[in-house]
Structure formats: C-alpha cells, structure tokens
TISEDO-338041 format. One line per 3 residues: number of its first residue (from 1); for each residue y, x, z of C-alpha. Coordinates in Angstrom, 1 decimal, m for minus. Example, Ala and Ser with C-alpha at 12.3 -4.5 7.8 and 13.67 -1.06 7.14 Angstrom:
! TISEDO-338041
1	m4.5,12.3,7.8 ~ m1.1,13.7,7.1
This chain:
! TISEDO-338041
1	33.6,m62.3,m97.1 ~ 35.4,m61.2,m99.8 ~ 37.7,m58.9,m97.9
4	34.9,m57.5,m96.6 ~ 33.2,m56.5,m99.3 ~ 36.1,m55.1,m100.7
7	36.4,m53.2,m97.7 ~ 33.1,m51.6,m98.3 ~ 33.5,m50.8,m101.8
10	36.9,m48.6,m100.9 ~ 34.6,m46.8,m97.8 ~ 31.9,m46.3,m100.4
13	34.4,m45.1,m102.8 ~ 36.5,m42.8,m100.0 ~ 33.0,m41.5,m99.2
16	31.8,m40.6,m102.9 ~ 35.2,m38.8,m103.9 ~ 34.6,m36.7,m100.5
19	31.2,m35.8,m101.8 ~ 32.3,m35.3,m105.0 ~ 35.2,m32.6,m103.4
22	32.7,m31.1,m101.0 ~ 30.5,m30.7,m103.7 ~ 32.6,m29.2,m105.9
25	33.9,m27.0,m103.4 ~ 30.7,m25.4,m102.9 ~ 29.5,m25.5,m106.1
28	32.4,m24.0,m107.9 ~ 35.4,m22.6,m105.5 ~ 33.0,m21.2,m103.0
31	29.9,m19.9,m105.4 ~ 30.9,m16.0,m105.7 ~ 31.3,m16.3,m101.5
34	27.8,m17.7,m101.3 ~ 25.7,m15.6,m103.7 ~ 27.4,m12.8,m102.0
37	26.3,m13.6,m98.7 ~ 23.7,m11.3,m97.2 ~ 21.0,m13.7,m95.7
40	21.2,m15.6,m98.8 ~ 18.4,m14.1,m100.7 ~ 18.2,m16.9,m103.1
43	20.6,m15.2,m105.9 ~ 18.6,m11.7,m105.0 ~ 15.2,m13.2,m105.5
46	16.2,m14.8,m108.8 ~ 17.7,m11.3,m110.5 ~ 14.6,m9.3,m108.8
49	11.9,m11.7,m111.4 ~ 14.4,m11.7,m114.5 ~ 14.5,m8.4,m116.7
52	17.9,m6.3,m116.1 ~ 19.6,m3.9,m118.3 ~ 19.2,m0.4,m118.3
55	22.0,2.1,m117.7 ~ 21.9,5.3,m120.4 ~ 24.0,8.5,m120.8
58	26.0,9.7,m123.7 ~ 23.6,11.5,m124.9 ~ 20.9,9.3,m124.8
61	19.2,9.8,m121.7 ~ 18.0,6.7,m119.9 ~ 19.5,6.7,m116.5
64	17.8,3.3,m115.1 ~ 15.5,0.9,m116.4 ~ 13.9,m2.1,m114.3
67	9.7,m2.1,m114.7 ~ 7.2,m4.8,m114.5 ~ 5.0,m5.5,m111.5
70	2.5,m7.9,m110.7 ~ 3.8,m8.6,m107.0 ~ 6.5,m10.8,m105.1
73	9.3,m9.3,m106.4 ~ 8.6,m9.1,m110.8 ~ 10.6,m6.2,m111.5
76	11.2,m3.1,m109.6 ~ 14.2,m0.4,m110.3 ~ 13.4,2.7,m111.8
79	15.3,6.3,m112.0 ~ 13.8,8.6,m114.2 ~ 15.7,11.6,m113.5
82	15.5,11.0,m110.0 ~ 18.9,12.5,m108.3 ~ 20.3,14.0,m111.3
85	22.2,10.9,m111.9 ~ 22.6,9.1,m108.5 ~ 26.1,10.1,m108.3
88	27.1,7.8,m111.1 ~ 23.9,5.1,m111.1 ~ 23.6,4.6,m107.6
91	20.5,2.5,m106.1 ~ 19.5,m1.2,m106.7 ~ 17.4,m2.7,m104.0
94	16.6,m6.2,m102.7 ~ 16.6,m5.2,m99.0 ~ 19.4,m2.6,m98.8
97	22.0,m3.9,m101.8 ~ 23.8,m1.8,m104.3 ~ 25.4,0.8,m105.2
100	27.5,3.0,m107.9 ~ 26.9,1.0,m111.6 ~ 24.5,m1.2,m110.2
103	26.8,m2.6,m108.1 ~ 29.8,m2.3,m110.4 ~ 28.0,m3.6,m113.5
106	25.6,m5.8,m111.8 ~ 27.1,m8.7,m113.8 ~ 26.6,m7.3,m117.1
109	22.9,m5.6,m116.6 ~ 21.9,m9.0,m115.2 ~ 23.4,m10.8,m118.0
112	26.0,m13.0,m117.0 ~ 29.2,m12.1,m118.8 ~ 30.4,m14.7,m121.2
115	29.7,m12.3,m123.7 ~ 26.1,m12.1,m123.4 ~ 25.1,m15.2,m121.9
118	26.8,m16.6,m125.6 ~ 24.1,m14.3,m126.8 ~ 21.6,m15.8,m125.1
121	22.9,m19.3,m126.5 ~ 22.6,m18.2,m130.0 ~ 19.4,m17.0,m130.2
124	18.1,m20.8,m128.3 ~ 14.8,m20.7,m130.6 ~ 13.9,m17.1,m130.5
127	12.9,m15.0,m127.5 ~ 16.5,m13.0,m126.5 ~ 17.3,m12.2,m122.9
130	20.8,m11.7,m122.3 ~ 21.0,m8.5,m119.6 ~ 22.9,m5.7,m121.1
133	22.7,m2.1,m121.3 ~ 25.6,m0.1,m119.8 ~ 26.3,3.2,m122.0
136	27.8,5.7,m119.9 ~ 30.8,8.5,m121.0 ~ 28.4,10.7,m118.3
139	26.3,13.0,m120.4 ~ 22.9,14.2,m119.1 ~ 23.1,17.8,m120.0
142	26.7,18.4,m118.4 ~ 25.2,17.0,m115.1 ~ 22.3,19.4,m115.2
145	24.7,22.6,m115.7 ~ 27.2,21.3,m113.0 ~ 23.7,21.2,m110.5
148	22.1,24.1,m111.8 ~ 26.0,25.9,m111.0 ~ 26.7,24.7,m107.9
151	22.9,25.1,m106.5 ~ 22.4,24.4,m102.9 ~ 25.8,24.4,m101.6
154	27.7,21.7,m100.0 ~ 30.4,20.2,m102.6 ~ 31.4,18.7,m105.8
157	32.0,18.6,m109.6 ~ 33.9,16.3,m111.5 ~ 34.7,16.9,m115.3
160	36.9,14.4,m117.8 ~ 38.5,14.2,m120.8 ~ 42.1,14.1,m120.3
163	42.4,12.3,m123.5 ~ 40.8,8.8,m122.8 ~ 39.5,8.9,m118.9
166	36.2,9.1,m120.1 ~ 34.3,10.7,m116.9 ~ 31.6,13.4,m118.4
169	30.2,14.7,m115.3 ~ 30.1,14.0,m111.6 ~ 27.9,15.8,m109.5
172	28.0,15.6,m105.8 ~ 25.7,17.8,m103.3 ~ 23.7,16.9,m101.2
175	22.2,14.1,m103.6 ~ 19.8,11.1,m103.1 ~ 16.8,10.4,m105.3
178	17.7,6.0,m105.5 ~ 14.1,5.6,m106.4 ~ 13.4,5.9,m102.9
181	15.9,3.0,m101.9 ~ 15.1,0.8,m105.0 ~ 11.4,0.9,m103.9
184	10.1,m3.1,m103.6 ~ 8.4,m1.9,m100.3 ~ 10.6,m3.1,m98.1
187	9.1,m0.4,m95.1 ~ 10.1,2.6,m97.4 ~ 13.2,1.8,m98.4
190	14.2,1.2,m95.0 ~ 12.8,4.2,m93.8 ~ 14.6,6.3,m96.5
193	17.8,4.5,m95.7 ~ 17.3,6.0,m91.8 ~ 16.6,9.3,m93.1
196	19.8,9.9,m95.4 ~ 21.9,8.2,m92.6 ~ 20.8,10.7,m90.3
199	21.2,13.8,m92.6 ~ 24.3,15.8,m91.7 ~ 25.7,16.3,m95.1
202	25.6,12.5,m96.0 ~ 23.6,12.7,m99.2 ~ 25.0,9.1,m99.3
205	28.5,10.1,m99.4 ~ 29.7,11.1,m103.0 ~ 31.8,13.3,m102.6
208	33.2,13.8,m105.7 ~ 35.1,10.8,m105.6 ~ 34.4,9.2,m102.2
211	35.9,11.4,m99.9 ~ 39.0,13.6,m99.5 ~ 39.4,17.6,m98.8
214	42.4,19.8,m98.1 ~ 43.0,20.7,m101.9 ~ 44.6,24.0,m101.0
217	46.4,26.1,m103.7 ~ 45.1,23.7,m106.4 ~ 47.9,21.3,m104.9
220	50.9,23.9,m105.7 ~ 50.9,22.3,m108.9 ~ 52.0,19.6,m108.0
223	54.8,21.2,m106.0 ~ 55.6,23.0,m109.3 ~ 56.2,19.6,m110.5
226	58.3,18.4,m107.8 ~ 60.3,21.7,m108.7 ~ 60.6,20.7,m112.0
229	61.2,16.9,m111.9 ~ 64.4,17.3,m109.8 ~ 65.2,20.3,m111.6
232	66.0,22.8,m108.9 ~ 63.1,25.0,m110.5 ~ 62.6,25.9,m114.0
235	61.0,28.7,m115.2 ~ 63.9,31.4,m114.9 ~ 65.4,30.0,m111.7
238	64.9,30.3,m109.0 ~ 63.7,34.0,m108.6 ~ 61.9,33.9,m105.0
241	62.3,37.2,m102.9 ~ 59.0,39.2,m103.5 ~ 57.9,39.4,m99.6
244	54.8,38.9,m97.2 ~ 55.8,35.7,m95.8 ~ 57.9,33.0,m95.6
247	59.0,31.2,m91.9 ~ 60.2,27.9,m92.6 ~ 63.3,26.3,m90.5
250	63.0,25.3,m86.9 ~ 59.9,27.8,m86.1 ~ 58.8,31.1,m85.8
253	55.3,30.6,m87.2 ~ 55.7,32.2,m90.7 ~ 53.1,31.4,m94.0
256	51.9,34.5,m95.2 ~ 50.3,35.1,m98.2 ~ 46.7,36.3,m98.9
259	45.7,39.8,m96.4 ~ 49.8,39.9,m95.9 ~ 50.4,41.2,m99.9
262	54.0,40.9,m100.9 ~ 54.7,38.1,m104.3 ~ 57.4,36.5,m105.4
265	59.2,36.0,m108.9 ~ 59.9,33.2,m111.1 ~ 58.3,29.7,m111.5
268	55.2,31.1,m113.6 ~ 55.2,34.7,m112.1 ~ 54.3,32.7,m108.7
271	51.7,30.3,m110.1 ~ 49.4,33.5,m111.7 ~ 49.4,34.8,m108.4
274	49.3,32.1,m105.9 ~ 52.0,32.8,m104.1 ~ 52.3,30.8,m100.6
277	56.0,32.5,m99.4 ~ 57.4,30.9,m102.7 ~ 55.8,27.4,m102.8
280	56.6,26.8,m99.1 ~ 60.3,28.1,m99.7 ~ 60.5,25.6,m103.1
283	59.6,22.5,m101.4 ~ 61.6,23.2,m97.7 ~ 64.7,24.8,m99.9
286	64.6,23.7,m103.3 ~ 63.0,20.3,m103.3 ~ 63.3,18.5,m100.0
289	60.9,16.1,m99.1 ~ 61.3,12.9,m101.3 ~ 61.0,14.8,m104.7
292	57.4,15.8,m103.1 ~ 56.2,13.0,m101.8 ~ 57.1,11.3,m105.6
295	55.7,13.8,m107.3 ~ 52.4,13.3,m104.9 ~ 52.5,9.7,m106.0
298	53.3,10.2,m109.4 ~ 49.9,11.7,m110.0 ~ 48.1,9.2,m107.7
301	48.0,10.2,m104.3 ~ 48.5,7.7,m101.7 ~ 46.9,5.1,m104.1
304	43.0,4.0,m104.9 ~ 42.0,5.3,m108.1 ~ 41.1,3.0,m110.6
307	37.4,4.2,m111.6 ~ 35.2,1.7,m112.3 ~ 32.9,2.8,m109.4
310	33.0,1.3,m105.7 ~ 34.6,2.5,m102.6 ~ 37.0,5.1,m103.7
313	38.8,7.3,m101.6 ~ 42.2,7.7,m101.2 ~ 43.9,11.1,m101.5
316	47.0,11.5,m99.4 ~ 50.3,12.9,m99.1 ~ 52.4,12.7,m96.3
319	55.7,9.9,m96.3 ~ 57.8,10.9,m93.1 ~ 58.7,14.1,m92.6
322	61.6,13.3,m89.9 ~ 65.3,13.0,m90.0 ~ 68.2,15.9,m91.8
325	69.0,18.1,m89.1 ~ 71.0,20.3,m91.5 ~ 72.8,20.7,m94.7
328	72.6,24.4,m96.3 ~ 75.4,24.7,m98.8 ~ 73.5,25.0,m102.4
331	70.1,23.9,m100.4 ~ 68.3,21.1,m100.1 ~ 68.7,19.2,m96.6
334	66.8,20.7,m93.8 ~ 64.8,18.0,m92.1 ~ 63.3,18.1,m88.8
337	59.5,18.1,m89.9 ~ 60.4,21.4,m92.3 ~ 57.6,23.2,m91.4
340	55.0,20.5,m91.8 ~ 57.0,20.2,m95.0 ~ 56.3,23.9,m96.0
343	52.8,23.6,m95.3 ~ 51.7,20.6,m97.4 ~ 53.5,22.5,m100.6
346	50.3,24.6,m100.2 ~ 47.8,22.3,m99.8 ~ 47.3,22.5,m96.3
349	48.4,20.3,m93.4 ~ 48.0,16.4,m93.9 ~ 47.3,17.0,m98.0
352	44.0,15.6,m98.7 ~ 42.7,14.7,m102.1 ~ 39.4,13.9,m103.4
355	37.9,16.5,m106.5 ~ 38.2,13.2,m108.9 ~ 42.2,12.9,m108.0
358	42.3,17.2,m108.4 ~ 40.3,16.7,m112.0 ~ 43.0,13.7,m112.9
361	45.9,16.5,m112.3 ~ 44.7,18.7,m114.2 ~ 44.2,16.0,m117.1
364	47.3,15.0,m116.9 ~ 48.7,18.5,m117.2 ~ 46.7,18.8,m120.1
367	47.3,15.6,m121.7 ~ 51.2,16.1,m121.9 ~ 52.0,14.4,m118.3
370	49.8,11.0,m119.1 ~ 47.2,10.3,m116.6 ~ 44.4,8.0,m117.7
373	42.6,5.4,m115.7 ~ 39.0,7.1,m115.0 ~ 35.9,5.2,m116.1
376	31.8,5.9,m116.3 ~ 31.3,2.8,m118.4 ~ 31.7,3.4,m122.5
379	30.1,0.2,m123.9 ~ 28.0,m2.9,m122.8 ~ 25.6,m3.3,m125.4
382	23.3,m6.2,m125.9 ~ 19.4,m6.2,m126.0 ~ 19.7,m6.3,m130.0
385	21.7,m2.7,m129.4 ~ 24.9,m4.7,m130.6 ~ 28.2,m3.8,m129.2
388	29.6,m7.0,m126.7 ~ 32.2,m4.5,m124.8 ~ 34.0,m1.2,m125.3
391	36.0,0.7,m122.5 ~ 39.9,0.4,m123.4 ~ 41.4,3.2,m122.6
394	44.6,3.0,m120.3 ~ 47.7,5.1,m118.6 ~ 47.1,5.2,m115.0
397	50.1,7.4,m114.6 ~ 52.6,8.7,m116.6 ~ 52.5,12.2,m113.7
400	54.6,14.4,m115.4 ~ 56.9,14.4,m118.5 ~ 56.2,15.9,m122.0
403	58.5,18.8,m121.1 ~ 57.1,19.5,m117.4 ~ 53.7,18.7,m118.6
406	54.1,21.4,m121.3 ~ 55.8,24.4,m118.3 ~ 53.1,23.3,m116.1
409	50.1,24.1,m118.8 ~ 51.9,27.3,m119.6 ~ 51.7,28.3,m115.9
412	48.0,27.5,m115.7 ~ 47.3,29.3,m118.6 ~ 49.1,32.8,m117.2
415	46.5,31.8,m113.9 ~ 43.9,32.6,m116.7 ~ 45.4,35.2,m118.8
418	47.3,37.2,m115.8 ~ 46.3,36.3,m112.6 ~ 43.6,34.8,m109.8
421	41.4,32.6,m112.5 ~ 41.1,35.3,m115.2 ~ 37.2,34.4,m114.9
424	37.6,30.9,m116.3 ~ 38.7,32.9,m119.6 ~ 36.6,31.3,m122.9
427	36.3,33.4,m125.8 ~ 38.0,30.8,m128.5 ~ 39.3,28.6,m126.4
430	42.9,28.2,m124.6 ~ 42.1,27.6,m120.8 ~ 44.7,26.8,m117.5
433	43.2,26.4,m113.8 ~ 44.2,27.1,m110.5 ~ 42.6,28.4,m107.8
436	42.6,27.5,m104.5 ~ 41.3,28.2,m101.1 ~ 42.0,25.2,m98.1
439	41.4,26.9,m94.8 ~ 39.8,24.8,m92.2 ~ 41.7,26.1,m89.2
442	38.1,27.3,m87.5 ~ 37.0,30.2,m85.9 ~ 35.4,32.3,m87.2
445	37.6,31.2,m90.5 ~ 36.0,29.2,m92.7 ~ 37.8,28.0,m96.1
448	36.6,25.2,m98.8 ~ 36.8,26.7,m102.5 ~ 38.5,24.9,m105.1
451	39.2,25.3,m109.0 ~ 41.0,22.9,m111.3 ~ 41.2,23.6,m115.1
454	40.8,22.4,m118.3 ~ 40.1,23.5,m122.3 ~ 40.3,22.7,m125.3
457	41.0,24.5,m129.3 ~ 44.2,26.7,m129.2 ~ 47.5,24.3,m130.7
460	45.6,21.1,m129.7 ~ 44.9,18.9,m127.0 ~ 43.1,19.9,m124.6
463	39.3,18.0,m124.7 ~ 38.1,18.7,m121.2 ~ 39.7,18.7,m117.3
466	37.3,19.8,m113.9 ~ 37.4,20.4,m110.6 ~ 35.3,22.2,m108.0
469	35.1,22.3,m104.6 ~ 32.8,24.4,m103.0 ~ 32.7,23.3,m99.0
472	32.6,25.2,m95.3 ~ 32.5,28.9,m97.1 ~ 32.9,31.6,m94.6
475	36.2,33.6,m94.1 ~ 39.9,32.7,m95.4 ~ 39.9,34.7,m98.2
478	42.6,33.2,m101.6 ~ 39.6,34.6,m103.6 ~ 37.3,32.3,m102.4
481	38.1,29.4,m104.9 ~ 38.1,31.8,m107.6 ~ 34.6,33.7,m107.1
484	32.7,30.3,m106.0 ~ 34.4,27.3,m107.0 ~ 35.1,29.4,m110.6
487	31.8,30.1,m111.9 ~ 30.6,26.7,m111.5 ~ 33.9,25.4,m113.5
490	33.6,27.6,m116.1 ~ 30.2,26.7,m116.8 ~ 31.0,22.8,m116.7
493	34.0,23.8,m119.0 ~ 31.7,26.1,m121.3 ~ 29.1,23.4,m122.1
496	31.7,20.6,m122.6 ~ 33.8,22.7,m125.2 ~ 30.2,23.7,m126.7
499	31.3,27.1,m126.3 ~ 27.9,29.0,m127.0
C-alpha cells in the first residue's frame, strides 16, 4: 500500500513539474510569439481601451494622438496633419496592424518599457498612466517645404544631419493619409487598405527608405572614393584623356558622356562636370573591382540600414564581377565582367540604392568620412513631460577617412561653384552635391533625377545632408537631376540652414 502511494505521489509530482514547465513555457519563453500572433486579438483589444502615447515633431507639432470614443474599441488613432507625416508615423489600426513609429515604438507609446512602467509604479496612489510620448528629430515645417518642392511627382526626399543621424525630413510621393487605416470601422479601413494596394504608385511604399533606384552620377562618389582609398587616384593623378567616350575591355559598346561632349581632367575637374568616360576608365583601369565593391560597403551598401523604422531596403552593389583575363603593365587587372564593371562606376547597371543610403553618403562626406546610424526617435518622454530615453548617437560607418572625406567635399563643392549643381549655390553658406541622372534603358528614354548635397557655415561642419530623387522623367538628359531633383534640394537645404 505504501509503495503505492508513493507511486502516486512521484506521478503527481512528474505531472505538476510538467505543468509547471509548460506553463512557464508559455507564459514566459513563448509570450512575445503569442501576443504577436495575428488571430490573437486579445493583446490588440487590451492596447485599443488603454490611452497610448502621442508621437510629436521637433518643432512641436503633434504627429499622432489616440482619442476617446464611446464604442467597442475606447480609443481610436488620430493624425492631424493627415499625410504630411505618414512617411515617418505610419498607421495604427486594430484590423490591419502597424506601421512606421507605431510599429517601431509601439512598446513605448503603450507603455511597457521598464522605464515607464517604473513610472507607473511610483506614482501607485495618484492617477499616472505610463504610455510615453515619442519626440521625433523630424521637424514639421521641413516636411512641408520638401512636399510643397517636390509637388505631384513620383519620388523622394530625405534630409539629415550628418552630425548625429538625426533624420529631419523624409518625404515620400505618392503619400497615404493613416487616418484612413487607423479608422475603428473595421469596413473602411479595409476598404482603404484595397484602394492603396491597387494604386500604381504604391502610396504604401516609402520610398524614401523602403525601396531602391539606379543612383546614377550621384554614385561616382563613391567611385571617387574607391580611387582614393587604394590610392591610384588623387587629385593630380591621374589626368583622364579629355574625349567623348570611353569603351571598356572586351566590348565594343562605348559610355559616352552627356549629347557626346568631350571631358576629362583630373580627380576634381571630372566630378564638376560629371564626366562618365573618366569614372568608367577609374574603376575598369585604376581601381579594379574589389577596391569598388569595399568602397560600396564601406558606406553601407549591401547591408540593412540601421534606422529605427521597419522594413528597410537594401541598397546594392555588385560582388562578382568574373575572373582576370588580363594583366596591363601599370593597370589594374582586367577581369572578364569589365564592362559591367565600368558601368556600375556610374551608377548604372546592377547599382541600386535607396535616397536614405544616397543622403547617408553625402553625410558622411560631410562629416569627415563618419557615417552615423539614422534614427526618427529623439526622446521618449513620460506623461509628466519627463525625459525616460534619449537617442545615443552612434557610428554606423566609418565610409571614408579624414583625408578622403576632406578631397571628396572639396570635389562636391567645385560641383557647386564650377560645374552641373551651381543651382544648389546658398548665399552664406558652403554647399557640395552631385547631380545625377540614372537612365532607365526605355524607349522613348526616360531617366530618374537625383541630387545629393549638404550645408552648413563656411570652416565648420557641415549641419545638413539630402537627397532627391525625382522618378520616370522623360528623356536621358545629365541635366535632368540638376533642373528637377535640384530645386527641391535646395529648398530642403535652404530651410534647414535657415537661410532666409
């Protein structure tokens, strides 16, 4: 009897400890995986009837804010300027998920962060909530010049500080108004949802960080830097043969430059005026393909950016081009993908890069080779307007070094002062950009529009970085990035430097 009962006690005890593991399993290892689940509307229903945070600009514009309603659902998301700010805020809706900050930030405009939960805990006998506010680096009135700029057409604007990461505008056309996805009304966000799916343009899409381009021209900086790095360029050497075109090894199909004029010259000579014989000879003769291809990476293509927003693309350069076929004496190695090689020094080929990855070379260019980890978020701030969290700044990339960073700014300011961006010019201010033009292979020709720059005080650091893309413009013109993509950049640039 005994024995049996002892029995018992070790199957009761064998069954309670594998309760006590399944329960903790669930409970604790496998919590995030069930909240996150979509038919578990549990977590959702909970965070739609508690108050949540609102999302505010720099300059104290407020972005998002959740309202009370007397219905199933307590609170409802509101936008108050509509699309002006979708790019950054994104939606919040209890049927079709999240998006931008509210997805990003959920944890700490709902309130459970350590942080603010231990705010919650301290004020026990008072009535404190603990969602938190999420300040953003964005700034309302640079997102209304980068709309107003880039009006109705198809593209994207992306402005930074090179100095911390701090994202000041990003502005992406077509946009979405979230209010009509946040709705409660189950029906009409749906329906809305349908709509922007269907729209061509992808209003959904933001393009300013979410998807990649050709980057055209704007990309011969980079091969500038690849020249520089392995130090086969500098800027008195080499000199490149002032032609109309140059045909790179194993073909007969030559790069020409813009309406067949004839450039060449030294490193900065070539930059001012764009000059596609010269870049294609750099990276094919000078470079070879591995200095490229580093350089690419250096500044963060083939790698996700780290911007504190969700789904961001990655820009790419190519890995492989083929095997050495040929050693030039006093070249570099001739490889059996040259011309493919020659092409991507010019932004064109398999070179794609999103505006945000453009803006960040620029920064880094500007910021004495140091690229900085992008971010939207400044502070988390609790319901008291106390400060629980402040966005650390942080290298990303260390792109170029102090020495290339410095020839590289001198070459983008002679784009300003002597040659194809001489419209970005800012009374009182030192400016570099580069223009570009990617041509889409179509016929007729059709071209996207690019221009990276940045400004700041003569002698100092520069404050600000953009870049513009202007998509699908007719022709194939080189001056296509400069007389659309540049007006809208020097606008963004204008307001950010306060430049009257």
């Amino acid at each position: 009897m005994r024995r049996q009962i002892a029995l018992l006690g070790v199957v009761i005890l064998i069954c309670y400890v594998a309760l006590f593991v399944r329960f903790n399993q669930i409970q604790v290892f496998q919590a995030d995986a069930l909240n996150e689940r979509t038919d578990n509307t549990r977590q959702l229903q909970r965070d739609f009837n508690e108050p949540r945070g609102s999302i505010i600009t720099a300059d104290g514009a407020l972005a998002a804010y959740s309202e009370e309603r007397r219905a199933t659902l307590r609170y409802q998301r509101i936008y108050p300027e509509a699309d002006l700010l979708s790019a950054v805020t994104g939606f919040y809706s209890f049927n079709l998920g999240s998006s931008g900050v509210e997805r990003s930030y959920n944890d700490e405009l709902a309130g459970r962060t350590t942080a603010l939960k231990l705010r919650e805990l301290t004020g026990f006998f008072s009535d404190v909530s603990s969602e938190g506010d999420v300040i953003l680096t964005v700034r309302k009135d640079l997102q209304q010049v980068a709309r107003d700029s880039l009006g109705d057409r198809q593209g994207a604007v992306v402005a930074i500080d090179p100095r911390d990461g701090s994202i000041l505008s990003m502005w992406s056309w077509p946009p979405f108004d979230p209010n009509q996805l946040s709705t409660n009304d189950s029906t009409a966000a749906e329906a809305a949802k349908r709509f922007l799916d269907a729209v061509p343009q992808k209003p959904l899409l933001i393009r300013a960080y979410q998807d990649n381009y050709f980057p055209g021209s704007t990309f011969k900086i980079v091969t500038a830097a690849a020249g520089l790095e392995s130090r086969t360029v500098t800027t008195a050497a080499p000199d490149y043969p002032v032609v109309t075109s140059y045909t790179p090894p194993l073909t007969t199909s030559a790069i020409s430059n813009f309406g067949g004029s004839s450039c060449g010259g030294t490193l900065i000579v070539i930059t001012a005026r764009s000059c596609n014989s010269s870049f294609a000879q750099m990276a094919v003769e000078q470079t070879g393909p591995e200095p490229m291809i580093a350089a690419a990476e250096r500044v963060g293509f083939n790698d996700i950016p780290p911007i504190d927003l969700p789904d961001a693309a990655t820009s790419i350069y190519p890995v492989d081009f083929g095997d050495v076929v040929e050693r030039p004496p006093g070249l570099a190695p001739v490889y059996s993908d040259a011309p493919r090689l020659a092409q991507t020094a010019i932004g064109q080929n398999d070179v794609r890069a999103t505006p945000l990855q453009m803006a960040l070379v620029a920064a880094g260019v500007a910021n004495d080779g140091d690229v900085l980890a992008p971010h939207v978020m400044a502070e988390i701030r609790a319901r008291d307007g106390s400060v629980v969290e402040r966005y650390e700044p942080r290298v990303w990339r260390q792109a170029f070094s102090p020495t290339d960073a410095a020839t590289l700014r001198q070459a983008m300011i002679g784009v300003v002062t002597d040659g194809t961006a001489q419209n970005m010019a800012i009374p009182g201010f030192e400016v570099g950009a580069k223009t570009g033009t990617a041509q889409l292979g179509t016929t007729p020709p059709r071209s996207h529009g690019w221009m990276i720059a940045f400004g700041g005080r003569p002698g100092e650091v520069p404050t600000v970085a953009v870049a513009v893309i202007v998509e699908n413009l007719p022709g194939a013109s080189s001056e296509t990035g400069g007389s659309t993509a540049g007006p809208v950049a020097r606008a963004v640039l204008s307001a950010a430097l306060g430049a009257g």
